[in-house]
N, C-alpha and C positions, 0 to 999 in steps of 0.2 A: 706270669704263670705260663708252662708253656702248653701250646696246644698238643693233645692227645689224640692222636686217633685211635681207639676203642680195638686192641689185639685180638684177631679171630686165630681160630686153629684152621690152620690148612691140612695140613698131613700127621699124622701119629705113626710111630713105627715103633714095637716092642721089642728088645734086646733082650738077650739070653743073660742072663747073670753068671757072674764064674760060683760064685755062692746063693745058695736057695732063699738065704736070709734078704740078700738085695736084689731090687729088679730097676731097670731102667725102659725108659721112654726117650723116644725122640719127639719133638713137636717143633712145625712150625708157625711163627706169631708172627700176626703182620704189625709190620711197622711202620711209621710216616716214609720210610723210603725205601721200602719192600720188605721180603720176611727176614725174620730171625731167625736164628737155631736156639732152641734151648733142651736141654738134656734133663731130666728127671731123675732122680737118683732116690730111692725111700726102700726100708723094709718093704720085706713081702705082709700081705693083709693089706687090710683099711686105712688108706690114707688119712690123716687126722694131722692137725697140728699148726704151728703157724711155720709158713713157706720160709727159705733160708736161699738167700738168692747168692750164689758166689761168680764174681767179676775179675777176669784176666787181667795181665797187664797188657803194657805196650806194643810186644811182638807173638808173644803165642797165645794161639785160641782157647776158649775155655775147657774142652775134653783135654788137647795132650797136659794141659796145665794143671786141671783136676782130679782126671778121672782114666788113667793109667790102667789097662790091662794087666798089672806086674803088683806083685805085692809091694806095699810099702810106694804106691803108686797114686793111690787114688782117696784124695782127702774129701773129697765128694760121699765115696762108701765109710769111709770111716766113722763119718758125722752120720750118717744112715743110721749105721750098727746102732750109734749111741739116740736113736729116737726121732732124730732131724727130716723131714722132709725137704730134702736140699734140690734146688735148681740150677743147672749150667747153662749162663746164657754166652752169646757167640754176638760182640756188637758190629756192626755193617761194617764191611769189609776181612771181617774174621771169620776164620774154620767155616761152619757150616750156615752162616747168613750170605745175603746177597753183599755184592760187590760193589763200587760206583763205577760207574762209566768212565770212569778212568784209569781203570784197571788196564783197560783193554789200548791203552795205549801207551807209550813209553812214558816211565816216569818222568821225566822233565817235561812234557810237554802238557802236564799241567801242577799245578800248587798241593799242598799238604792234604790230602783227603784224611778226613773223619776226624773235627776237632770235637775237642771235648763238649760244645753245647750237643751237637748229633746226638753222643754217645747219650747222652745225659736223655737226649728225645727217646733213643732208642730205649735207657732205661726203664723209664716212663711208661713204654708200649708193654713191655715185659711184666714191671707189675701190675700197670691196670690189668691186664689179663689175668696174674696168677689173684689178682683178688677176685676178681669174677669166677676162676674157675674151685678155687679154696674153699671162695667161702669168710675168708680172713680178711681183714681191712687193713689190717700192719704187716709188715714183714722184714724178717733180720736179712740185713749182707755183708756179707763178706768181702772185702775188695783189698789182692793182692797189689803192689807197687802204683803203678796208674790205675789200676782197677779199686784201687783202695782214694785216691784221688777222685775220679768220677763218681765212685759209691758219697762221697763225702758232699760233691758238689750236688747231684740229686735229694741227700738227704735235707740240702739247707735247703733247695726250692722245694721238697714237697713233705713238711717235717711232718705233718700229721700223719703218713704213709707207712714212716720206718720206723717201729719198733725197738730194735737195737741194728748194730751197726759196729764192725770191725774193719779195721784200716792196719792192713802190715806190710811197715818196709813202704810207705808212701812220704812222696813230699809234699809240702802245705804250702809255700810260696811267700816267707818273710825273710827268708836270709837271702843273700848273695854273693852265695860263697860256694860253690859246687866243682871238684874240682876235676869231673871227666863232661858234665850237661852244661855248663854256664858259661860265662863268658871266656876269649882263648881257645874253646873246644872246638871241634868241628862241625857245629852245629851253629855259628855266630856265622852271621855275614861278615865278611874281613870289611868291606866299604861301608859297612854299617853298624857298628860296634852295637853290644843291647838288641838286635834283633836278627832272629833264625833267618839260616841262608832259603832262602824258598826257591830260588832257582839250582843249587848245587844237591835237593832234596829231593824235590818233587811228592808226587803225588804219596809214593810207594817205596818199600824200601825192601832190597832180597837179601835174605837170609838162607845156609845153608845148615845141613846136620853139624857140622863139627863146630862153628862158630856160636849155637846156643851155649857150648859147655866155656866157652873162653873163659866169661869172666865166672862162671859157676866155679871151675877150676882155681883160677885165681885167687880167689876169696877163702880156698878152706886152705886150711895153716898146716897140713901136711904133708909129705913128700906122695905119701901113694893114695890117691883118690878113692879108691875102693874102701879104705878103711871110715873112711865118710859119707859116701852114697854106693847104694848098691849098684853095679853095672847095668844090671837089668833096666834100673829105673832110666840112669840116662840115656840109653840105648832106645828105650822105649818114647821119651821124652822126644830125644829127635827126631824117630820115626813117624810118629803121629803128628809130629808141627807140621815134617813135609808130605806126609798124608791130608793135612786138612785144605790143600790148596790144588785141585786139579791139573795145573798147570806149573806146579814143580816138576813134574821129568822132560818138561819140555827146554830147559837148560842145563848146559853141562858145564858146573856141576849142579847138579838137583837145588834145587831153592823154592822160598814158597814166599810170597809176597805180602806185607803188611803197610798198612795206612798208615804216613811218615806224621798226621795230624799229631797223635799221642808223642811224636819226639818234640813239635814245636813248644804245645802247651807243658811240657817237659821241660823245656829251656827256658821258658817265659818263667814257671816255679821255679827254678833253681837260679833265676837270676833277681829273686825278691820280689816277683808279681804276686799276688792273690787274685785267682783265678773264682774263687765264692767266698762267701761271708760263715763263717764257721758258728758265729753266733746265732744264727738261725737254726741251727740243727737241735732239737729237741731229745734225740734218740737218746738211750743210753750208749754211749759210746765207748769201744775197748779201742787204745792206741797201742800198737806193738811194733817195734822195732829189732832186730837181730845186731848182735854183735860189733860181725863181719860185715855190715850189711855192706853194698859199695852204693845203693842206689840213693836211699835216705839218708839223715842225716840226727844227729844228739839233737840237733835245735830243731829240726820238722817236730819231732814228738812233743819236746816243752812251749814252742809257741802255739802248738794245734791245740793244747790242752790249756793254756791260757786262756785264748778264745772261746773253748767249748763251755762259754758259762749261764746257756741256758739249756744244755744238753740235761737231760736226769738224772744218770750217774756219769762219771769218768773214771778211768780206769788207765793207766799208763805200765807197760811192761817191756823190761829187757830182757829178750831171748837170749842169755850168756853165752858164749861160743855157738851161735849159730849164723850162718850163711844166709843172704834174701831166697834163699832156697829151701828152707827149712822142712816145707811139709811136702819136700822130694828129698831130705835127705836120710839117712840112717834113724831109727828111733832113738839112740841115746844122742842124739846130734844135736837135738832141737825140737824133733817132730813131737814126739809126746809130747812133748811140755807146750806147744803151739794149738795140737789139738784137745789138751785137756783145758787149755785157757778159754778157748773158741767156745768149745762144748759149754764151761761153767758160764759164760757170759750169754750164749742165746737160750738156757733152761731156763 
């Protein structure tokens, strides 16, 4: 079991909503290794309801990933509108949580910061608190590609905690067969076949604005992008990834730093690890996969739903021609039908 330390609020700060219907908070939670950021996101009035916790992936923080300024931007308000009291958390080393100390010095000169147990602490920290602050003892999440990963390993150490549970576009860690994460890629040590280069990685890894869209680009099946995601949204996406890093204009070209941990335990899953016991998870669980996706995989979905057999319900869905992008991309793309799944599964 893992040790908790008891999340206090530090700071609150209320945001202007662009709609009167939603209003947002910012809060900081402490965590076993400093604060967090998490974002609040609910209708205007009385709060009520059970909490809906949604988890980024591997390189962008939870706001540019959720909760977009730009219509057709922010899956955070959408699930609002429809009655949700949803939470955007930031785990250590993202957007708006503390950082490790090794930030602050060049990535090689030390190893992968923030593997998936951390995240899974920092989980932890996030919901003890939104139960104490609720009211609620259970609570739904959400967790996009790795974020959908971590939501899964947290749910199998703390079942009695998570109520339902949504996992999109994540890998489960039975196959070994991945053909941009696993083995061959540039994420294998060449002198040591089966394990991540830790020295050619380091701690951190810089991203800049146009290299978020590489593979988003990639993935949709036709010539003009715009007919698939609105420009705004991606425009907006990259802004705010290298908005949430202080220390992005201080390289040219602009970049914003992310903990290389989420790529290791990344190659560890895509080369046939199991990183948690699926069979532990009690939740009722929605598995969802896209298309296009590049990140997951047809067998992540059917052996994660093998294993989930003492889950509540199970629920397995193919987003037909949609991208790992889906609830940034166009509404007839994917998005509705991503958030109407979401929505029927935590009511």
């Amino acid at each position: 079991m893992l040790k908790v330390i008891l999340s206090l609020v530090l700071a609150v700060t209320t945001l202007s909503a662009p709609a009167h219907e939603v209003v947002r908070k910012d809060w900081k939670v402490r965590g076993q290794a400093g604060r967090l950021g998490v974002r609040e996101v609910r209708r205007d009035g009385p709060a009520r309801g059970r909490p809906v916790l949604l988890l980024h992936g591997a390189r962008v923080p939870g706001i540019p990933s959720f909760d977009l300024p730009v219509r057709g931007g922010s899956l955070a308000a959408d699930l609002a509108r429809r009655g949700h009291r949803v939470f955007v958390m930031d785990a250590r080393g993202y957007g708006t949580s503390d950082r490790p100390a090794s930030f602050d010095e060049p990535a090689s000169a030390n190893p992968p910061a923030v593997t998936g147990e951390e995240v899974v602490d920092d989980i932890a920290s996030v919901v003890d608190w939104l139960r104490k602050t609720t009211g609620q003892q259970r609570v739904g999440i959400v967790g996009w590609a790795t974020g959908g990963h971590w939501a899964a390993w947290y749910a199998s150490e703390h079942p009695s905690r998570v109520e339902s549970l949504v996992l999109y576009n994540s890998l489960y860690g039975e196959l070994d067969d991945h053909p941009t994460l696993g083995r061959g890629s540039q994420w294998e040590d060449p002198d040591r076949p089966g394990h991540f280069d830790d020295a050619r990685h380091g701690a951190y890894r810089l991203s800049t604005g146009p290299s978020l869209l590489t593979s988003w680009d990639a993935s949709i099946p036709v010539e003009d992008e715009t007919k698939w995601r609105d420009p705004q949204v991606a425009a907006a996406y990259a802004e705010h990834a290298l908005a949430s890093d202080p220390t992005s204009g201080d390289r040219e070209p602009p970049s914003f730093r992310a903990p290389t941990g989420a790529m290791k335990d990344s190659f560890y899953l895509a080369t046939g690890h199991k990183l948690w016991d699926a069979s532990k998870i009690t939740a009722r669980t929605l598995v969802m996969r896209s298309e296009y996706d590049f990140w997951s995989r047809e067998g992540d979905v059917s052996t994660l739903v093998a294993d989930l057999d003492n889950a509540r319900d199970v629920r397995a869905v193919r987003l037909d021609e949609a991208t790992h992008f889906a609830h940034l991309d166009r509404a007839e793309r994917g998005r509705d039908r991503l958030i109407g799944e979401i929505t029927r599964w935590l009511t």
